[in-house]
PDB file with one MODEL, atoms N, CA, C and O in Angstrom:
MODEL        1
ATOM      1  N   UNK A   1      49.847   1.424 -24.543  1.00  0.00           N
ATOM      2  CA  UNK A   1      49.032   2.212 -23.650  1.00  0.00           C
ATOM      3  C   UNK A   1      47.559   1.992 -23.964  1.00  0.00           C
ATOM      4  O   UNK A   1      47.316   1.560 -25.091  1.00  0.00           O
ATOM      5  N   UNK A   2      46.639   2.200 -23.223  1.00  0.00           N
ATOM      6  CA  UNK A   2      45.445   2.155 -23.041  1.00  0.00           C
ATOM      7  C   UNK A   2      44.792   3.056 -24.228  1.00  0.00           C
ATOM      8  O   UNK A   2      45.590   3.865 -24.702  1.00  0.00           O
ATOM      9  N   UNK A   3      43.578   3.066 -24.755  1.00  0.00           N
ATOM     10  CA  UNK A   3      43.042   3.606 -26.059  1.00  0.00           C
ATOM     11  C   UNK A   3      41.512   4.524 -25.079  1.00  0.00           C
ATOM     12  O   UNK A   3      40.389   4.189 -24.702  1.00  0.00           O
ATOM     13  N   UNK A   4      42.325   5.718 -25.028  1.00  0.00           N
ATOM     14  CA  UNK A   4      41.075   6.695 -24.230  1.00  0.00           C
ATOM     15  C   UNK A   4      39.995   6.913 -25.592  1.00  0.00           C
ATOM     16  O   UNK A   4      40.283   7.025 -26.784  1.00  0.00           O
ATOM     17  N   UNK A   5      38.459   6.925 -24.817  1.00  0.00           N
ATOM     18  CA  UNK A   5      37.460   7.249 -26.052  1.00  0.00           C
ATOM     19  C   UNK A   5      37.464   8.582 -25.779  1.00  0.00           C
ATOM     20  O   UNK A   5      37.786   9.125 -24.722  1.00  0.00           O
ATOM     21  N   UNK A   6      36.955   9.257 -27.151  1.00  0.00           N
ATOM     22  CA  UNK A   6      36.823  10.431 -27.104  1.00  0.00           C
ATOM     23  C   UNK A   6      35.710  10.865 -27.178  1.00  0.00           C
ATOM     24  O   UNK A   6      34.959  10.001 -27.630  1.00  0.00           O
ATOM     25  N   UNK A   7      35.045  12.096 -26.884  1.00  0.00           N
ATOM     26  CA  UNK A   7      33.852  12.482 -26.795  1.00  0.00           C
ATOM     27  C   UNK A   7      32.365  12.277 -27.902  1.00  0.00           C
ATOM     28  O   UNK A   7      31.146  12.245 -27.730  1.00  0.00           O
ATOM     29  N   UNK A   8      33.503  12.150 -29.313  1.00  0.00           N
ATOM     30  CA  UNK A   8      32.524  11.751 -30.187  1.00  0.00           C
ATOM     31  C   UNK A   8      31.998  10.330 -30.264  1.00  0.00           C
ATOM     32  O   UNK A   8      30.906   9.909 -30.648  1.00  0.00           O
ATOM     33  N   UNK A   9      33.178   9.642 -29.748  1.00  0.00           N
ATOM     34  CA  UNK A   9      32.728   8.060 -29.530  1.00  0.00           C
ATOM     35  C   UNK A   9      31.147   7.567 -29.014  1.00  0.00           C
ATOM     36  O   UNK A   9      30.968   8.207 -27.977  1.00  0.00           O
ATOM     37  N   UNK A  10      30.356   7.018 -29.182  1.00  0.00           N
ATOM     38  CA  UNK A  10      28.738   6.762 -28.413  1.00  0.00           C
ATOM     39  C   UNK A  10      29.683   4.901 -27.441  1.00  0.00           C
ATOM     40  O   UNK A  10      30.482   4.000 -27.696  1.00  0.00           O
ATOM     41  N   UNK A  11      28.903   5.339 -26.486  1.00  0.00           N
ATOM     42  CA  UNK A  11      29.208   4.286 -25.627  1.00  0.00           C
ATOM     43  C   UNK A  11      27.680   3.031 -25.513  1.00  0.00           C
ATOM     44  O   UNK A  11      26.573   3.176 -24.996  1.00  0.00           O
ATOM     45  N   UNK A  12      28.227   2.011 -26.160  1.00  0.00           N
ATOM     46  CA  UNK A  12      27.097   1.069 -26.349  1.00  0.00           C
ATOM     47  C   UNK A  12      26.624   0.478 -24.867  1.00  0.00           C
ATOM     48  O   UNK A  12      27.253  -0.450 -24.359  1.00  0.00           O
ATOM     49  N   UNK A  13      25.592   1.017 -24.274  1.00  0.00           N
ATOM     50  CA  UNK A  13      24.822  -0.093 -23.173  1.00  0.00           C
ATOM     51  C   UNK A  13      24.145  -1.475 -23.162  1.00  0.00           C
ATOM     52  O   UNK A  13      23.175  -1.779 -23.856  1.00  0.00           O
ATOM     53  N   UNK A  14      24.752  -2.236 -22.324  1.00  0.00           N
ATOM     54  CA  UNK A  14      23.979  -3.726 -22.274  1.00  0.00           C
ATOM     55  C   UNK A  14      22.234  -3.539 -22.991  1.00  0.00           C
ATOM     56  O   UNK A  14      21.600  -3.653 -24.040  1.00  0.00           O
ATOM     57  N   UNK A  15      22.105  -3.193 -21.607  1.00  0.00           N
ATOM     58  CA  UNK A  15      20.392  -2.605 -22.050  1.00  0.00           C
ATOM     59  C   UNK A  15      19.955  -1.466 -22.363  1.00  0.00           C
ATOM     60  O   UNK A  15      20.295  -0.391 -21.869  1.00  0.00           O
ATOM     61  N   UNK A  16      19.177  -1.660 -23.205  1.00  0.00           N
ATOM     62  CA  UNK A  16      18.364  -0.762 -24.327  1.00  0.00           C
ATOM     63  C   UNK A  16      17.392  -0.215 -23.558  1.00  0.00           C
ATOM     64  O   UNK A  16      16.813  -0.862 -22.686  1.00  0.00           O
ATOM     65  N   UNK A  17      17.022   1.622 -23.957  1.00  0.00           N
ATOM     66  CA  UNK A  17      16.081   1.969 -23.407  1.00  0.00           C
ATOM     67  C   UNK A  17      14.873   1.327 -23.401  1.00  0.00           C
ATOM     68  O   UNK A  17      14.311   1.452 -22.313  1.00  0.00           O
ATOM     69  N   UNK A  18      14.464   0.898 -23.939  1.00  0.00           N
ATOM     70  CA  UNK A  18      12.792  -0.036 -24.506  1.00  0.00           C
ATOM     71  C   UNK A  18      12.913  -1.046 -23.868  1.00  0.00           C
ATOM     72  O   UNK A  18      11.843  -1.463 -23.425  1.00  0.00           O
ATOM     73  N   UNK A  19      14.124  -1.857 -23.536  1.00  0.00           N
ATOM     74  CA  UNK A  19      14.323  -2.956 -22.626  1.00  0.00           C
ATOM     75  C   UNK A  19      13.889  -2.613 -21.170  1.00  0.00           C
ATOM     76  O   UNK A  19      13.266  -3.442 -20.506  1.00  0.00           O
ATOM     77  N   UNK A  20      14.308  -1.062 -20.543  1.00  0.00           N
ATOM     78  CA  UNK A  20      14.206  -1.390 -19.377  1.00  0.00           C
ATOM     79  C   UNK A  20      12.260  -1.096 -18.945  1.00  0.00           C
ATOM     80  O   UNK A  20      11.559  -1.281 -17.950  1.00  0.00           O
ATOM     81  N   UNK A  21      11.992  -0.436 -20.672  1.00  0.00           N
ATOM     82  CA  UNK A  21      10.344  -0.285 -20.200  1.00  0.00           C
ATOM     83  C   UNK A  21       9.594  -1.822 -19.572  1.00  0.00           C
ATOM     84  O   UNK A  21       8.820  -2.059 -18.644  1.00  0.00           O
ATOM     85  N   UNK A  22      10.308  -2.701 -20.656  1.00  0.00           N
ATOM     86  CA  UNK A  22       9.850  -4.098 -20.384  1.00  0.00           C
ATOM     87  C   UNK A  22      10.009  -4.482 -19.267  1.00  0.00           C
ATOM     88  O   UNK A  22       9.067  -5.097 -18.767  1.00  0.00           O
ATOM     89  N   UNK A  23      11.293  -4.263 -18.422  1.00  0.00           N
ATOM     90  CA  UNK A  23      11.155  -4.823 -17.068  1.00  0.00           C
ATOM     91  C   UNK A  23      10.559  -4.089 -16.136  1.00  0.00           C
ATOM     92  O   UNK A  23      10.055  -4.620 -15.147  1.00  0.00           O
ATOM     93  N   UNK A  24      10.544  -2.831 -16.330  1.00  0.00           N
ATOM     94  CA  UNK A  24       9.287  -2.474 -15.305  1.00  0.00           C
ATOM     95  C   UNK A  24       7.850  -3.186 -15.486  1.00  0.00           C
ATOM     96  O   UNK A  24       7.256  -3.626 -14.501  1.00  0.00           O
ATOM     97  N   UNK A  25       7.208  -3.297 -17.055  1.00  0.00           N
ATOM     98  CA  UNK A  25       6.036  -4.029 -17.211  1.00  0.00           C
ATOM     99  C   UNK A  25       6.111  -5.256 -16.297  1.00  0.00           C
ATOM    100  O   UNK A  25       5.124  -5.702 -15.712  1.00  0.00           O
ATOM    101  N   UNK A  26       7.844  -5.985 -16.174  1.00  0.00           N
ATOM    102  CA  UNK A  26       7.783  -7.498 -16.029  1.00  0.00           C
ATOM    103  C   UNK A  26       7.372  -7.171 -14.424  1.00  0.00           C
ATOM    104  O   UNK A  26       6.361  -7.785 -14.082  1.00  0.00           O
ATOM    105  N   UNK A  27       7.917  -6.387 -13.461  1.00  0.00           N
ATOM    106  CA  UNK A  27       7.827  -6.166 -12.220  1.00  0.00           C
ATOM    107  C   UNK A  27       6.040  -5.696 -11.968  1.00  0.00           C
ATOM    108  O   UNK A  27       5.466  -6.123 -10.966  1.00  0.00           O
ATOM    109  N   UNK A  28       5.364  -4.881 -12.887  1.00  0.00           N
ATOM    110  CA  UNK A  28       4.197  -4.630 -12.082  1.00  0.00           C
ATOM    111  C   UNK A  28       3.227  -6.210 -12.464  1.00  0.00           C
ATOM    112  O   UNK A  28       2.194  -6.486 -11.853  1.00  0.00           O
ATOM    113  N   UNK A  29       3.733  -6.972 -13.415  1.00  0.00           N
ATOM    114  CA  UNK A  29       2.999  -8.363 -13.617  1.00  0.00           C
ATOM    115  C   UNK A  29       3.306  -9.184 -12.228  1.00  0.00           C
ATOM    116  O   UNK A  29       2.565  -9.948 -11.609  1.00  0.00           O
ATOM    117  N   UNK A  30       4.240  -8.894 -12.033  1.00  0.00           N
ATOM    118  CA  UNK A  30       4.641  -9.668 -10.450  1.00  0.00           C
ATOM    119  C   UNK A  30       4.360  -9.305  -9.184  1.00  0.00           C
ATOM    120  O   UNK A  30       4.320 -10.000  -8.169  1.00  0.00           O
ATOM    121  N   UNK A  31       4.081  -7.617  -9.403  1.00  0.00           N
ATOM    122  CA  UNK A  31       3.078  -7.411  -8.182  1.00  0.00           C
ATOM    123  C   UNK A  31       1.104  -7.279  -8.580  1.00  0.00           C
ATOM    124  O   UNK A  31       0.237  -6.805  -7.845  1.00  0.00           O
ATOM    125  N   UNK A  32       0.980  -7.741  -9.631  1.00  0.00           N
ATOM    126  CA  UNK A  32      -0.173  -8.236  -9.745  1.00  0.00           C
ATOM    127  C   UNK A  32      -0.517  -9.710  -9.111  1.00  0.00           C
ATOM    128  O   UNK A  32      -1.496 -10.113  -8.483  1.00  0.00           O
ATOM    129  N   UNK A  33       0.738 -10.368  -9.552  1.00  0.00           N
ATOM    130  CA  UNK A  33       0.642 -11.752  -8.982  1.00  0.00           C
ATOM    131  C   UNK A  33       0.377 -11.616  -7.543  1.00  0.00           C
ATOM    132  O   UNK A  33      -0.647 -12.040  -7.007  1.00  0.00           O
ATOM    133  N   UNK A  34       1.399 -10.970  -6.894  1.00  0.00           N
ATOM    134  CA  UNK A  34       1.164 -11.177  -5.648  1.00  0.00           C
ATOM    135  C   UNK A  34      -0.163 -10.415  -4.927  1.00  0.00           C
ATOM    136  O   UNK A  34      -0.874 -10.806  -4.001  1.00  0.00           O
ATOM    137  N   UNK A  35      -0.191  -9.692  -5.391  1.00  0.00           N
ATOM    138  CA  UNK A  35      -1.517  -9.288  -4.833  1.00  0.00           C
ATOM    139  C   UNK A  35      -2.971 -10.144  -5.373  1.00  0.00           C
ATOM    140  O   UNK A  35      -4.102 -10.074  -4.893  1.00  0.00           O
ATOM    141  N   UNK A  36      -2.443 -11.021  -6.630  1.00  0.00           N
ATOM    142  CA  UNK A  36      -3.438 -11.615  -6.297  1.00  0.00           C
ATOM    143  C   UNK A  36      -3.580 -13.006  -5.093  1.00  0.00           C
ATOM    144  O   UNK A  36      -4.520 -13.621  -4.589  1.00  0.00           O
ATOM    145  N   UNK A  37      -2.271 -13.049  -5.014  1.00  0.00           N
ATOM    146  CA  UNK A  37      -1.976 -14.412  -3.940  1.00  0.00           C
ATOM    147  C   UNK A  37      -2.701 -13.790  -2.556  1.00  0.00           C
ATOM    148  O   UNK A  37      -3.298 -14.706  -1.989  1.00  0.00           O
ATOM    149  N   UNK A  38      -2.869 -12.176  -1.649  1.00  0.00           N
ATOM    150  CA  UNK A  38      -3.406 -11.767  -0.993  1.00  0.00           C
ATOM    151  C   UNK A  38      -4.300 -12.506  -0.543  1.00  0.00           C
ATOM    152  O   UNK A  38      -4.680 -13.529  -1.113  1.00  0.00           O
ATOM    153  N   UNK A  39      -4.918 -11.909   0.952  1.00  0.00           N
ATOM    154  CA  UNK A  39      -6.465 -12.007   0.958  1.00  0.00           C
ATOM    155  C   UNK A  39      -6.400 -13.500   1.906  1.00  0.00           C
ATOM    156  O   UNK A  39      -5.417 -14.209   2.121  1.00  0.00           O
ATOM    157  N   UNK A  40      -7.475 -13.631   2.256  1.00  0.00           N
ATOM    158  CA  UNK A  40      -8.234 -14.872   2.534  1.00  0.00           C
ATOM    159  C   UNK A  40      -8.211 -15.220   3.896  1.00  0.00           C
ATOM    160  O   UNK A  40      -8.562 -16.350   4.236  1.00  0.00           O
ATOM    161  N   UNK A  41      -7.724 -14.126   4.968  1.00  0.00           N
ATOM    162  CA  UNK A  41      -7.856 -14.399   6.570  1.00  0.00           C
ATOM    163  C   UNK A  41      -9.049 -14.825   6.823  1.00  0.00           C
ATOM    164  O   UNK A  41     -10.074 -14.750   6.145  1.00  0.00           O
ATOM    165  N   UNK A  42      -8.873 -15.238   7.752  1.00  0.00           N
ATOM    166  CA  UNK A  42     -10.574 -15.716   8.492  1.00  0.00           C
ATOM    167  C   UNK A  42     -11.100 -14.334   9.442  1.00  0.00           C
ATOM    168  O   UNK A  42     -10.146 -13.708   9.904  1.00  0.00           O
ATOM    169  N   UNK A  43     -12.139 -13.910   9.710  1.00  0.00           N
ATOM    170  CA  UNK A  43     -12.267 -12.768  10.877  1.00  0.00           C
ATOM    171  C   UNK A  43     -12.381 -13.104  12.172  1.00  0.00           C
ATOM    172  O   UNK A  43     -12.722 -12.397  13.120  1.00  0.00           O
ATOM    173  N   UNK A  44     -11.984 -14.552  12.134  1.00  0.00           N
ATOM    174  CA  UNK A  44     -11.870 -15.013  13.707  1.00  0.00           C
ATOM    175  C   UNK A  44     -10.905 -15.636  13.448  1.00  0.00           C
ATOM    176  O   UNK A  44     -10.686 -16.231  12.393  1.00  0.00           O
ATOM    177  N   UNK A  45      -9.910 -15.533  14.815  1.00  0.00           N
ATOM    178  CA  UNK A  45      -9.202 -16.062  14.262  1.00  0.00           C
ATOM    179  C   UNK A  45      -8.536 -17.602  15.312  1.00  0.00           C
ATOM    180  O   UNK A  45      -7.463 -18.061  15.703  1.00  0.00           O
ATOM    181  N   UNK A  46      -9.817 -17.865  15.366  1.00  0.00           N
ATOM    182  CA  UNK A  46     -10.045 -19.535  15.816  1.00  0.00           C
ATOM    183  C   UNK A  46     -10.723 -20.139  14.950  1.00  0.00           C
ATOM    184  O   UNK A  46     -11.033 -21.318  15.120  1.00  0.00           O
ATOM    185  N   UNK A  47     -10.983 -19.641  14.162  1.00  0.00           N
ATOM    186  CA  UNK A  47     -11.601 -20.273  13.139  1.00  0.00           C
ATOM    187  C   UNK A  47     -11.090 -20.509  11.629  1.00  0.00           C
ATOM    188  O   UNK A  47     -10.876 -19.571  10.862  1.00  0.00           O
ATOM    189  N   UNK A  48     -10.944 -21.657  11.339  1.00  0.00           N
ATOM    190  CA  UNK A  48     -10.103 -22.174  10.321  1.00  0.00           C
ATOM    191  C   UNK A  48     -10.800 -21.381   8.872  1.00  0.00           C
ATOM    192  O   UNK A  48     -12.029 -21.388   8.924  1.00  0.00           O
ATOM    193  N   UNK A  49     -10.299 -20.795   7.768  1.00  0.00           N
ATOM    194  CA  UNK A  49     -11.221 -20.597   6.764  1.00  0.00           C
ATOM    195  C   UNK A  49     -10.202 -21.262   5.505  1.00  0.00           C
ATOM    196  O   UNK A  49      -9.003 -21.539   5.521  1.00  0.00           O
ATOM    197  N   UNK A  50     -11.090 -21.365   4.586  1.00  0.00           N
ATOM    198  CA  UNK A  50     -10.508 -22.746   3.210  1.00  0.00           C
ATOM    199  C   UNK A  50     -10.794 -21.839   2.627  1.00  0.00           C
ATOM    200  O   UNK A  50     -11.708 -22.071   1.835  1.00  0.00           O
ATOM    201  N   UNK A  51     -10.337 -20.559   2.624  1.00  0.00           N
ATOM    202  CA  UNK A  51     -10.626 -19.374   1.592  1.00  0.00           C
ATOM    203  C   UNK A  51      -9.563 -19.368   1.104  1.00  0.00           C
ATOM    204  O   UNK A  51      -9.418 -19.127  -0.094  1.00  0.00           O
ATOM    205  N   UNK A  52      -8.219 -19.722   2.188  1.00  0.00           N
ATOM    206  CA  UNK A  52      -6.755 -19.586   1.292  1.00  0.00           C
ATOM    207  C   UNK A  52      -6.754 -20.507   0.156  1.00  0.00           C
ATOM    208  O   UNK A  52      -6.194 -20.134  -0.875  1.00  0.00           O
ATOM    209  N   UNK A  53      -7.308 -21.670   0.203  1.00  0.00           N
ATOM    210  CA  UNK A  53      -7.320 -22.804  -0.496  1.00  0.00           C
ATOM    211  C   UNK A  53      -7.767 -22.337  -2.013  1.00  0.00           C
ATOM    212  O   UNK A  53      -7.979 -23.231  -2.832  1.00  0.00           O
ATOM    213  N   UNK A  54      -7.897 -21.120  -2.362  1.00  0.00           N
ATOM    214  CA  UNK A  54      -8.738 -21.440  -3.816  1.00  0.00           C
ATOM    215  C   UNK A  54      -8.097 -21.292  -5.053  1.00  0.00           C
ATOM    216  O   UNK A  54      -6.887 -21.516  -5.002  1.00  0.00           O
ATOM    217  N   UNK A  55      -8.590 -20.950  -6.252  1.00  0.00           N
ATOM    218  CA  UNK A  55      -7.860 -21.487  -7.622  1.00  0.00           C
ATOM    219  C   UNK A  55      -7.133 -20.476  -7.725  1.00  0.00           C
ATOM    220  O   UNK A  55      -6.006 -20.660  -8.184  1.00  0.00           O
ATOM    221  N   UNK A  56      -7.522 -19.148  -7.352  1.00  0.00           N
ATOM    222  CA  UNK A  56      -6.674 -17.672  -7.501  1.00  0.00           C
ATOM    223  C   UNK A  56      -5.420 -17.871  -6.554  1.00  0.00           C
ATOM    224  O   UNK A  56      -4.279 -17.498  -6.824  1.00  0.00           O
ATOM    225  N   UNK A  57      -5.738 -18.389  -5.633  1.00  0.00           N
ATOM    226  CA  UNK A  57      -4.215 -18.294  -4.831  1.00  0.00           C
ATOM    227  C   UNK A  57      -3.407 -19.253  -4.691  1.00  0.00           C
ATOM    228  O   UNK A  57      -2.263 -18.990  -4.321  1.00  0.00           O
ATOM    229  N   UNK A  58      -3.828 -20.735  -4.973  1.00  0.00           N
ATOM    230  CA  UNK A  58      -3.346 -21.487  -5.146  1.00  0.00           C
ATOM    231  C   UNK A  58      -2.910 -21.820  -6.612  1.00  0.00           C
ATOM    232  O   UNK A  58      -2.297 -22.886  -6.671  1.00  0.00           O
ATOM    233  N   UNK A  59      -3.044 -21.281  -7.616  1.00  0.00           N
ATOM    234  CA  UNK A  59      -2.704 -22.092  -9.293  1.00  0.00           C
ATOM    235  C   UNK A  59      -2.405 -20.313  -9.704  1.00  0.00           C
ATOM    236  O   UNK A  59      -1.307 -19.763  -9.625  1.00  0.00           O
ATOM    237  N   UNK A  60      -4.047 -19.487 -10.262  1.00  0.00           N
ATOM    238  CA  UNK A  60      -3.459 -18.287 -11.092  1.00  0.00           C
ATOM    239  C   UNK A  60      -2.457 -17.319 -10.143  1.00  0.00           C
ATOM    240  O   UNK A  60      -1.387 -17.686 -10.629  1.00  0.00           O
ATOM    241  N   UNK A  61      -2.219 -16.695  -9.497  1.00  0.00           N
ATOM    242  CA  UNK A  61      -0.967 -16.195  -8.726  1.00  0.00           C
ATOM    243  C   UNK A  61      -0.009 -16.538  -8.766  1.00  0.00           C
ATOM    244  O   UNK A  61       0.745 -15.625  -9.100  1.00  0.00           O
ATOM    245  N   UNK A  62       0.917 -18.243  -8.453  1.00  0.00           N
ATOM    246  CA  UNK A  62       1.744 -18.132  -8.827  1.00  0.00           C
ATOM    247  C   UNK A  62       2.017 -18.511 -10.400  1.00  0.00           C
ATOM    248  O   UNK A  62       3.189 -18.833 -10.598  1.00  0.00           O
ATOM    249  N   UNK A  63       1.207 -18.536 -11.513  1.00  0.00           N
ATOM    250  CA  UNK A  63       1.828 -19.029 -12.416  1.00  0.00           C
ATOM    251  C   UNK A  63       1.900 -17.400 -13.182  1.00  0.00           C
ATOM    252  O   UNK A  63       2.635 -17.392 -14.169  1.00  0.00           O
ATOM    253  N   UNK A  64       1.173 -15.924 -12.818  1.00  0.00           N
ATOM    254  CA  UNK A  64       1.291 -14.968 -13.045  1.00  0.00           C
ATOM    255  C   UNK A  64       2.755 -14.468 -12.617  1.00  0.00           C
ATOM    256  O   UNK A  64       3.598 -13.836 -13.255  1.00  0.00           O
ATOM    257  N   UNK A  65       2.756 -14.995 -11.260  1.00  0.00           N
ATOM    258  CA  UNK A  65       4.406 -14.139 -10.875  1.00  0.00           C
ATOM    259  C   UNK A  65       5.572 -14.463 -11.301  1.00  0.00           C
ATOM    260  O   UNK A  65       6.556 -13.724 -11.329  1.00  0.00           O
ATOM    261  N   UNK A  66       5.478 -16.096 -11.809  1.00  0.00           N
ATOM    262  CA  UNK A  66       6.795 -16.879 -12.696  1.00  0.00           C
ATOM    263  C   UNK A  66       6.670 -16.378 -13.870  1.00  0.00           C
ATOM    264  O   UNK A  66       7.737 -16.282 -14.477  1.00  0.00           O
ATOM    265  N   UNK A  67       4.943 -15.712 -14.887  1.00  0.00           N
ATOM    266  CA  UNK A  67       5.442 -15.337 -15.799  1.00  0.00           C
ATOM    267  C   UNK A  67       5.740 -14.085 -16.077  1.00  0.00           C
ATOM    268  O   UNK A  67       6.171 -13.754 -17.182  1.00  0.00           O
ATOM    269  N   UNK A  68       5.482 -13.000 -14.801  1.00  0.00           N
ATOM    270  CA  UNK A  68       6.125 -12.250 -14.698  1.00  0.00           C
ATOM    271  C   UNK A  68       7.792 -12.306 -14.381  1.00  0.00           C
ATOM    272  O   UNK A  68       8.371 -11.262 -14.681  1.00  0.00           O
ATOM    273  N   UNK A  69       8.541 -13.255 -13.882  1.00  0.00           N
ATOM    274  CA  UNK A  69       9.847 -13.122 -13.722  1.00  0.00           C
ATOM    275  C   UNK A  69      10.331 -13.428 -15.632  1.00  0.00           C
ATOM    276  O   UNK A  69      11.318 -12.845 -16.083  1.00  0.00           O
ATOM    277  N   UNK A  70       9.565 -14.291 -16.450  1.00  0.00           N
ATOM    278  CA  UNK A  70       9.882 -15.133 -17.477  1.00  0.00           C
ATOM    279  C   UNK A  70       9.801 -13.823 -18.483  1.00  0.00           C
ATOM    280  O   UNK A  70      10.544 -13.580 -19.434  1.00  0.00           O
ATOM    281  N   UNK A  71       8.942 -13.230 -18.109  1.00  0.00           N
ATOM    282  CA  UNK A  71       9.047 -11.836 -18.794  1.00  0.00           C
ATOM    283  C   UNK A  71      10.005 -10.660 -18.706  1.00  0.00           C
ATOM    284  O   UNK A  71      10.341  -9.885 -19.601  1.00  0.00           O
ATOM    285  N   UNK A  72      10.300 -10.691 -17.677  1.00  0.00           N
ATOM    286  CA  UNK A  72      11.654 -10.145 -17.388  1.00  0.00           C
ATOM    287  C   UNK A  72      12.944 -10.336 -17.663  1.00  0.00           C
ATOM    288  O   UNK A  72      13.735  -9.437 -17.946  1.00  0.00           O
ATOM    289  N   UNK A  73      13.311 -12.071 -17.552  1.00  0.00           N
ATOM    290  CA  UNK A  73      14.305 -12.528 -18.486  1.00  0.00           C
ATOM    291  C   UNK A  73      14.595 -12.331 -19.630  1.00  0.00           C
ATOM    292  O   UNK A  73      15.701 -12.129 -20.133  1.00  0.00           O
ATOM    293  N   UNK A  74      12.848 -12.425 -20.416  1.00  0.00           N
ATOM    294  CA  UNK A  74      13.145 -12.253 -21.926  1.00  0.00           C
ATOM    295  C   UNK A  74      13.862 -10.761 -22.026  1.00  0.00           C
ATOM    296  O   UNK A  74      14.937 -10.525 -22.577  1.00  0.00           O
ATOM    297  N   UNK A  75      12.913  -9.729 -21.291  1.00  0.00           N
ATOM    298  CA  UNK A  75      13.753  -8.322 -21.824  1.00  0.00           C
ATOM    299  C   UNK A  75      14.877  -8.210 -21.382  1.00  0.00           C
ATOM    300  O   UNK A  75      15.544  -7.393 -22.017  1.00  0.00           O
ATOM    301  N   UNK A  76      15.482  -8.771 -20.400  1.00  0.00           N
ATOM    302  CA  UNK A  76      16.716  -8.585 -20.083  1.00  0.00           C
ATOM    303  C   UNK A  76      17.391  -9.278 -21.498  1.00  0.00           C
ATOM    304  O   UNK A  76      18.071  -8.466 -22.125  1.00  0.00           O
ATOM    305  N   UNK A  77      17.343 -10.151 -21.885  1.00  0.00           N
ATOM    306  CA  UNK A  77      17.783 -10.883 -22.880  1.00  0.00           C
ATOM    307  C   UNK A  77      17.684 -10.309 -24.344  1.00  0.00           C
ATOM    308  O   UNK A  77      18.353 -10.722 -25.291  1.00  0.00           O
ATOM    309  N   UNK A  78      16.974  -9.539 -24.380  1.00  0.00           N
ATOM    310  CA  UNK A  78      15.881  -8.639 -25.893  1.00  0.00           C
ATOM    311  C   UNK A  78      16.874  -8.044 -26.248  1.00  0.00           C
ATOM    312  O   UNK A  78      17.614  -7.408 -25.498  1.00  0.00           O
ATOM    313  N   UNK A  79      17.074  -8.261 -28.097  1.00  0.00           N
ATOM    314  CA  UNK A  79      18.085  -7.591 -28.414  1.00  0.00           C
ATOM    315  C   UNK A  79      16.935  -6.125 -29.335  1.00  0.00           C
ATOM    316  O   UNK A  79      15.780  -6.351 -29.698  1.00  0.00           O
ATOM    317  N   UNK A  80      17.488  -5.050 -29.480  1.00  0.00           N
ATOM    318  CA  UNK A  80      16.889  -4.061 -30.316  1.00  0.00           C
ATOM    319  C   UNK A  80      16.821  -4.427 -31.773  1.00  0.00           C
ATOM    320  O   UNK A  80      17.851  -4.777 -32.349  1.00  0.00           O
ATOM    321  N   UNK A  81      15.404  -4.354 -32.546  1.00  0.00           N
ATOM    322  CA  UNK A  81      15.971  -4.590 -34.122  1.00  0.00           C
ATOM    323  C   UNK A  81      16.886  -4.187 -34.716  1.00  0.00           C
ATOM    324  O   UNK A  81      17.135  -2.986 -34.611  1.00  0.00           O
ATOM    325  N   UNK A  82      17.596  -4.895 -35.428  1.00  0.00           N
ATOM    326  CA  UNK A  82      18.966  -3.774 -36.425  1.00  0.00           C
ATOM    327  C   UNK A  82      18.499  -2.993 -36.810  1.00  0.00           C
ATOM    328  O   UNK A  82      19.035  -2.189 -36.048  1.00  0.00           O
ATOM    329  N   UNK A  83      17.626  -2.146 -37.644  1.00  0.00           N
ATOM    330  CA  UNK A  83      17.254  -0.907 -38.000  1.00  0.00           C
ATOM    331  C   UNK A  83      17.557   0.070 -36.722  1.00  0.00           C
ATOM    332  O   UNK A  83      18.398   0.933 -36.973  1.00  0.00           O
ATOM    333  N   UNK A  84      17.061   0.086 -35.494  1.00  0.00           N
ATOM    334  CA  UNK A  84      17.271   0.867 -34.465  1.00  0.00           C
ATOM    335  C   UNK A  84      18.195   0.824 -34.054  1.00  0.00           C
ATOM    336  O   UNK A  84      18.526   1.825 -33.417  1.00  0.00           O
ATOM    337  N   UNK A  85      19.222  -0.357 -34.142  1.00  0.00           N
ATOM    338  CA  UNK A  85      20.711  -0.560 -33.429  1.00  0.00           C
ATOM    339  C   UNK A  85      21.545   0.306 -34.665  1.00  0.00           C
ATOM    340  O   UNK A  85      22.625   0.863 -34.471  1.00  0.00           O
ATOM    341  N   UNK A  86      20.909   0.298 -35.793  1.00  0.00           N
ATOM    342  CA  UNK A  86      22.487   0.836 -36.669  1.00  0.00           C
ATOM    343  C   UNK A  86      21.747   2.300 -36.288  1.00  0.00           C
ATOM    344  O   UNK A  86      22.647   3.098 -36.549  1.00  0.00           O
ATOM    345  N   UNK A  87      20.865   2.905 -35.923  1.00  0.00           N
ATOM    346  CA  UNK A  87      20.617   4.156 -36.228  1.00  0.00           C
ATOM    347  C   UNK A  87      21.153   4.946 -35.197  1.00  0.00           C
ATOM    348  O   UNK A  87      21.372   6.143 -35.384  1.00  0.00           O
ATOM    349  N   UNK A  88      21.453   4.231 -33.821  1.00  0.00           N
ATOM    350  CA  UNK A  88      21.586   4.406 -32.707  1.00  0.00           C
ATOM    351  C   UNK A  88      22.955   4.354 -32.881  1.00  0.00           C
ATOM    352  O   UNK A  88      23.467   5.468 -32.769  1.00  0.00           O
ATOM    353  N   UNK A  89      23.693   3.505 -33.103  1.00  0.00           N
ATOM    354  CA  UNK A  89      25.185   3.968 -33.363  1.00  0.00           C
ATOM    355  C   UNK A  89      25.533   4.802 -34.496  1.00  0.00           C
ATOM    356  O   UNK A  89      26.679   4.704 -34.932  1.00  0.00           O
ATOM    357  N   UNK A  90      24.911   5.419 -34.911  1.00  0.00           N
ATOM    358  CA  UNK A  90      25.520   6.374 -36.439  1.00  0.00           C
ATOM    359  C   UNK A  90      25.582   7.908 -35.471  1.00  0.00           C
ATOM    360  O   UNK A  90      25.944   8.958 -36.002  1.00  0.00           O
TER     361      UNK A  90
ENDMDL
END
């Protein structure tokens, strides 16, 4: 038969509270990115503008929002130090 836990048992979660602080950090790095990708309409709009063209929206934006996803992986991945993992199961 099946082995029911009992109330005193602690039930171990994938992710760690402190982990999921990290992925919220990783998510507002990624809407930094994108907002910095924003911006750059022309106010006419027959008129071509090379404002989209520049270093913020073309290079720093996306390499902010990949390292915002890369940051997110890691905490998804982040294990807790053993000091906090044995204290947490005792």
């Amino acid at each position: 038969m099946a082995d029911k836990k009992t109330s005193n048992e602690k039930i171990d979660f994938p992710i760690w509270k402190d982990n999921y602080k990290y992925i919220l950090a990783g998510v507002g790095i990624i809407v930094i990115g994108f907002l910095l990708m924003s911006g750059g309409k022309s106010t006419d709009p027959n008129v071509f503008s090379q404002e989209i063209f520049s270093f913020r929206r073309i290079t720093l934006a996306p390499i902010v929002v990949v390292g915002g996803f890369a940051f997110i992986i890691w905490a998804i991945m982040r294990k807790p130090k053993s000091s906090s993992a044995e204290s947490k199961n005792e």
